[in-house]
C-alpha positions in Angstrom: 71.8 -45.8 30.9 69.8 -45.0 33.8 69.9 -46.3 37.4 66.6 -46.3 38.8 66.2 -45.4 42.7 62.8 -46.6 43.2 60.6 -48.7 41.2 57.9 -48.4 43.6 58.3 -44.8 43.5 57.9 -44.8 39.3 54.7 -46.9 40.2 53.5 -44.5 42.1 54.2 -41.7 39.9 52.7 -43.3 36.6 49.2 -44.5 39.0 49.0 -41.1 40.5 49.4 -39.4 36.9 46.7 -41.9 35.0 44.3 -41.4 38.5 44.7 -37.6 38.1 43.9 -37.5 34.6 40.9 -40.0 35.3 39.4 -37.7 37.6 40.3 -34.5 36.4 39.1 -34.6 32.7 38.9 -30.9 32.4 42.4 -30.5 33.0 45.7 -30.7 31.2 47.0 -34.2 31.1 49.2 -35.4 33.5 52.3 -37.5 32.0 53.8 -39.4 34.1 58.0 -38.8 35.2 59.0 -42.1 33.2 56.9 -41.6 30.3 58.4 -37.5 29.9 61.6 -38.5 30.4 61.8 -41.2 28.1 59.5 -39.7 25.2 61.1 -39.5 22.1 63.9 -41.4 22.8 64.0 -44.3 20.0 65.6 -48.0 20.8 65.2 -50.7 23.3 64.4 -50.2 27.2 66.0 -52.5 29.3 65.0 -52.9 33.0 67.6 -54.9 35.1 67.0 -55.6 38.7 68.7 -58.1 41.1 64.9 -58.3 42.4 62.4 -60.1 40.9 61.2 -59.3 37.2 57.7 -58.3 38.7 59.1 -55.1 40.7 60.8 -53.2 37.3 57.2 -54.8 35.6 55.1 -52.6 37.8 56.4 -49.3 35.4 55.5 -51.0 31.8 53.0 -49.0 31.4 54.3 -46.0 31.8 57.3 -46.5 29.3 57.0 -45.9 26.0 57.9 -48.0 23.1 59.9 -51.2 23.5 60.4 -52.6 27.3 61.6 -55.6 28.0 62.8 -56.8 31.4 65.5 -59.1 33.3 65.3 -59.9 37.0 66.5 -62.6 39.6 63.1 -64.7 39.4 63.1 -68.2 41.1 65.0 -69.4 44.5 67.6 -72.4 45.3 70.8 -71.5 42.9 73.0 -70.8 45.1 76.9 -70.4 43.5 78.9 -67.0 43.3 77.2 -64.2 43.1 78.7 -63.5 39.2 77.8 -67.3 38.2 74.0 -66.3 40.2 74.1 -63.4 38.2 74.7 -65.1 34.8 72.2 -67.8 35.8 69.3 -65.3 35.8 70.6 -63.2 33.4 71.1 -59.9 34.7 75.1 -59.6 34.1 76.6 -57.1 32.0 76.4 -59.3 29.2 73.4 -60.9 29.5 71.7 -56.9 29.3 73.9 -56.6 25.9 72.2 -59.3 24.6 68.7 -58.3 25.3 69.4 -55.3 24.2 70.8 -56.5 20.7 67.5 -58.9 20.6 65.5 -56.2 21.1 67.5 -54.2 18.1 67.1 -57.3 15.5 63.3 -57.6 16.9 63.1 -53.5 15.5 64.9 -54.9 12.7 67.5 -52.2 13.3 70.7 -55.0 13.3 70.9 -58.1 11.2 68.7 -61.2 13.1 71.7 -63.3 13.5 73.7 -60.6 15.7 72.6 -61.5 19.3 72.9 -65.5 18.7 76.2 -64.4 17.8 76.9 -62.2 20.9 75.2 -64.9 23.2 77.7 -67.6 21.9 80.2 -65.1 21.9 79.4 -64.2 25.8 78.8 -68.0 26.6 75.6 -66.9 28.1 74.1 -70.2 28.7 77.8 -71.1 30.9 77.0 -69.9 34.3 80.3 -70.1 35.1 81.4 -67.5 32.3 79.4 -64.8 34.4 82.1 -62.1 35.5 79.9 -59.6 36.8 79.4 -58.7 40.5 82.6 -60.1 42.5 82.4 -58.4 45.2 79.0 -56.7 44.8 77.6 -53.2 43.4 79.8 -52.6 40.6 78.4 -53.2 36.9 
């Protein structure tokens, strides 16, 4: 598990890296931070962000493999912040989940496991959410 500063700063990274290696052919290529730090690591990657799903997007290209991503898209729920947190997904079990989705879609668990774990968690019960009481911890 990784807690990522910047996403903008990722962006930047991977744009600079593919722009280098655009204009400097006859050089060795450039790999972007994400992309050598992740390399050769097999399984799922997971973005989570309380901001909108578009700011971890901006990196997909530059991760490798798998990458699927939750974020706090749309406006109006307004509730506590672990029933908010449920509501767009990005709680501790809501990232368990995607994670175990993302497993079956590898075919690496059994396809029934994340139903299972999403009943389990109650994820579609807003009011199950139990992460983020009184904000910052996981």
């Amino acid at each position: 598990m990784w807690s990522v500063t910047s996403w903008n700063e990722l962006s930047r990274d991977g744009v600079a890296a593919e722009d280098h290696n655009f204009r400097h052919m006859d050089q060795p290529v450039r790999v972007p931070y994400l992309a050598e730090k992740l390399a050769g690591h097999d399984g799922p990657v997971v973005a989570v962000s309380d901001w909108a799903k578009l700011v971890p997007e901006q990196i997909r290209p530059f991760v490798p493999g798998d990458y699927s991503v939750l974020g706090a898209d749309g406006f109006g729920f307004s509730d506590t912040r672990q029933a908010a947190r449920r509501y767009f997904g990005i709680d501790r079990e809501s990232v368990v989940v995607k994670v175990l989705q993302r497993l079956a879609a590898q075919g690496k668990i059994d396809a029934d496991i994340p139903a299972k774990a999403a009943e389990q968690y109650k994820l579609n019960d807003v009011n199950a959410g139990s992460t983020g009481g009184a904000g910052g911890e996981a």
